[in-house]
N, C-alpha and C positions, 0 to 999 in steps of 0.2 A: 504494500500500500504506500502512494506517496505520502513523503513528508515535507514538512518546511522545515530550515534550519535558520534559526537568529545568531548570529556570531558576533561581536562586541570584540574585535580581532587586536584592540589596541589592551584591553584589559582582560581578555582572556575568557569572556563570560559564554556561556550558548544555551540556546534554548530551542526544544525540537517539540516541532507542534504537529498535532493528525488529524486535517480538514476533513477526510472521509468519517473520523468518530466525533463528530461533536465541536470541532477546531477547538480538540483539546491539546494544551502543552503540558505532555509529559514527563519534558525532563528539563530541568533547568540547573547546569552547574555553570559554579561562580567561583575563581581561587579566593581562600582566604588563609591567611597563616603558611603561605606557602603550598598549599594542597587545593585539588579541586574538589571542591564538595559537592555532592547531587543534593538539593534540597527535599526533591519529588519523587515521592513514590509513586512504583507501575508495576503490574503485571507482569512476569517473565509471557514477552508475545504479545504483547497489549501492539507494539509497532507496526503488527502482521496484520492488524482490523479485528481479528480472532474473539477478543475480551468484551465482556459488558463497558460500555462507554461509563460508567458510573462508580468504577472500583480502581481507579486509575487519574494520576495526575488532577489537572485541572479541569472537572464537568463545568459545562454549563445549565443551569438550571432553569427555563422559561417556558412559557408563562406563568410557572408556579413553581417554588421549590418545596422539595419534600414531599408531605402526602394531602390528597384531597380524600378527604372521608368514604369509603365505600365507594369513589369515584364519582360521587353525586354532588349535585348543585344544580341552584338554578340561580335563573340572572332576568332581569329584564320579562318575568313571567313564564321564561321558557328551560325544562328542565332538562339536563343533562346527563349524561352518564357516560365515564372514561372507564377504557381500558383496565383492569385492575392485575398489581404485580406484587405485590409487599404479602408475606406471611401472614397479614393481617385483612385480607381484603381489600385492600385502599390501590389507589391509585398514586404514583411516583416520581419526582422530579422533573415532570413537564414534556416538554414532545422534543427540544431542539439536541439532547446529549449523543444522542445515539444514530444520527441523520447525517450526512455529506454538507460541509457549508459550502459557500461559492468562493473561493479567493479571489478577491479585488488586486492587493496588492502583496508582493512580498520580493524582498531585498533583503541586506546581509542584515538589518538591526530592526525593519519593521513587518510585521503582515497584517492583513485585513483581510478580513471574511464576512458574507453576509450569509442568512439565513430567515426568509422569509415564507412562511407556513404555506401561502398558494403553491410558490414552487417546488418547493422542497421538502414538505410532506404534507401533498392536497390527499392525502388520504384522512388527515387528521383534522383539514381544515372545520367538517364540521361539529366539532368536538369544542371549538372554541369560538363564541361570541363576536368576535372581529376577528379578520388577518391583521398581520404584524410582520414587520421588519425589526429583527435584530442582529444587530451589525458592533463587532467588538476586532479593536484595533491596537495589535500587540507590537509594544515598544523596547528593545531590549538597550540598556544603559546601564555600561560598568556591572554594578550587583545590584541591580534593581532590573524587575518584570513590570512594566507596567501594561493593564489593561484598560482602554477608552473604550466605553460602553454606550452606542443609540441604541432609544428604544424609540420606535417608530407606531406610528397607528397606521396601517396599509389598507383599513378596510372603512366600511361604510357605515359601522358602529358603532358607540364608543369602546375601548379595548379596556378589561379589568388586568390585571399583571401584577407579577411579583418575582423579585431577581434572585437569585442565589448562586455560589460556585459553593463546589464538596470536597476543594483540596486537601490531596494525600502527604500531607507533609513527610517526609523522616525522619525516623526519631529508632538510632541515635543517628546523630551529621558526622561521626568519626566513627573511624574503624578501629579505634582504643576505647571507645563509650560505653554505657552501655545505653540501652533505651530507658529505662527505670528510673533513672538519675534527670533525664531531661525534665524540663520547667517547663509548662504552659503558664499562660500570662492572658485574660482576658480579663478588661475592667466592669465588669458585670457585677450589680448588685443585687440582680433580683431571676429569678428563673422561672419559666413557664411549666405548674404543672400538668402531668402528663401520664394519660391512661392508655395503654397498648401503642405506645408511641406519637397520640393525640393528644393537645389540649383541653383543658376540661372549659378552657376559657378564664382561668386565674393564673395569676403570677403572685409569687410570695417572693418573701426574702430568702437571697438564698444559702441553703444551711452550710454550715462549715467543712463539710466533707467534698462540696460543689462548687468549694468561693476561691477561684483562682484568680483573685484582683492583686496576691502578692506574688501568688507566682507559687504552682503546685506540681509534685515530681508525678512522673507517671506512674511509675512502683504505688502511686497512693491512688487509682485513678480506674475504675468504670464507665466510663460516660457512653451516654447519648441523648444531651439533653439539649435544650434551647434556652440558653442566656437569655436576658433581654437586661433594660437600665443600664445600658453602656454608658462608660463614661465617655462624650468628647472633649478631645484635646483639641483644641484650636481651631475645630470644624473636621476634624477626623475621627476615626478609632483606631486603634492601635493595637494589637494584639500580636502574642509573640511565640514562637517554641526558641527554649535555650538549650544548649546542650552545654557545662561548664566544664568538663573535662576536655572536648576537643576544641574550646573558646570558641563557638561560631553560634551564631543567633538567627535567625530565620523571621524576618519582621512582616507583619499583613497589615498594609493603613490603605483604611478605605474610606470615603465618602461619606459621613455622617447620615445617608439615606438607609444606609446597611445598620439597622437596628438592633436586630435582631442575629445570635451567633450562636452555631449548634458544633456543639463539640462531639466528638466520636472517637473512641477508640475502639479501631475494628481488632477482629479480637484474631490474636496468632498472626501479627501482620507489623512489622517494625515502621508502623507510622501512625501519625497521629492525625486527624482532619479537624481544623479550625474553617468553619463555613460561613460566610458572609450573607445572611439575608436580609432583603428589604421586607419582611415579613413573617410572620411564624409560619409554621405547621396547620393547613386546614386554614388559612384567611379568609378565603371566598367565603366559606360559611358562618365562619367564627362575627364576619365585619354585619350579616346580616339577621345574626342576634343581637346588634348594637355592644360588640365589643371591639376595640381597639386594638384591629391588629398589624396593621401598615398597609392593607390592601389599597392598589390603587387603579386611579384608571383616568385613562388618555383619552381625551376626547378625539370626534376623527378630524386628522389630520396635524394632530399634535405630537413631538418629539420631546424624549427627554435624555440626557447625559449624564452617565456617571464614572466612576473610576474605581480600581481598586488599583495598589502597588502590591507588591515583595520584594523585600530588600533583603542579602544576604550579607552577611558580614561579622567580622573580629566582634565576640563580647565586649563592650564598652564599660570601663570600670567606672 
């Protein structure tokens, strides 16, 4: 299967991305301390097309990250029902992870792809209330990934939407590490809870076993839960995996739209996934109980921008 490669040739960085799964990037190393470190975990074969688009590197997640209840919702008086994949009946991660994007553009430090629902999966079109364009534009500089993110309204409706990526970090970033020992780092005060992997529609405070705002080893660590109460820093979030024995840090700042952040650790798997969404788990339904969940939606003809970075680099004392 093709690939793209981003090279950063002056500082040594590269990043390989797979338009046919998702234009996901699954591999991004960066030298620090003298060594090249992989940040991103993949699949042995994930390069071949071969893997679930959703257990590897960077997914993308739209129109919806995570699960929609049973698959069901309605919108605008008219009811729906998606595809159902999750062990629990629900419906998963949206329609774009696992689809061919179109590349617009790609050079030694940038690529672009687009992915709009009529073309590129009109089997799914009517699965979802409006078409859409989404178009994400990967910039590779020094030890930073950065992603620019349109979200488009392509259709004749208004579009509901919510963003998410399910990054597989690694953990440990040295081959003297161990995984145990690494820190996550997410400023979160409060967490959604959560029945079979659903929101019940409450957030509480969250309890000390769950509170990684100073930063928690994985040896201490089951997750799969949904932060919410980020703290912003100067119009961002900031969240981190460290590893202190091979000194290398793995930094995720994203867009203060990105709310909402689900952690995972998959299990028997040397990585850890810190997930960026503009919404919980189940919004579409959760937003028409009259709870606040980030759901949003684009009127037709309206665009919206956002970003997320990773920055790889030397522990900072």
């Amino acid at each position: 299967m093709t690939e793209l490669t981003l090279h950063d040739q002056h500082y040594g960085s590269r990043a390989r991305i797979l338009p046919g799964v998702g234009f996901n990037c699954f591999s991004l190393q960066v030298p620090v301390n003298g060594e090249l470190v992989e940040a991103l975990g993949a699949e042995a074969g994930f390069e071949g097309g071969a893997k679930r688009g959703t257990r590897s590197g960077i997914p993308w997640l739209f129109p919806f990250p995570n699960r929609i209840e049973k698959g069901q919702y309605s919108w605008k008086g008219k009811d729906y029902q998606l595809p159902v994949s999750d062990a629990f009946g629900n419906a998963i991660h949206g329609f774009v992870m696992d689809r061919p994007w179109r590349v617009v553009v790609a050079d030694n430090q940038t690529a672009i792809a687009e992915f709009q629902l009529s073309l590129d999966a009109p089997d799914r079109l009517a699965l979802w209330p409006s078409d859409f364009l989404l178009e994400v534009r990967y910039t590779l500089r020094k030890g930073c990934l950065r992603a620019d993110i349109r979200i488009a309204n392509a259709g004749d409706q208004p579009l509901p939407w919510g963003l998410g990526t399910h990054p597989y970090f690694k953990a440990p970033l040295g081959g003297q590490s161990e995984q145990g020992q690494c820190l996550v780092q997410v400023p979160s005060a409060s967490i959604w809870e959560l029945h079979d992997c659903l929101p019940t529609g409450r957030s509480v405070p969250v309890e000390p076993a769950k509170d990684l705002r100073q930063g928690a080893a994985l040896q201490d660590l089951t997750l799969d839960d949904v932060l919410t109460g980020l703290e912003d820093t100067g119009g961002s979030i900031v969240t981190s995996l460290l590893d202190p024995a091979a000194g290398v840090s793995v930094t995720q700042v994203t867009d203060r739209i990105f709310r909402e952040c689900v952690v995972f650790t998959p299990p028997g798997r040397p990585c850890v996934c810190i997930e960026p969404y503009t919404c919980v788990t189940n919004a579409i339904n959760l937003e028409q109980q009259g709870i606040d969940a980030g759901w949003r939606v684009l009127p037709v003809g309206g665009e919206i921008r956002t970003w997320i970075e990773i920055h790889v680099g030397p522990i900072l004392a």
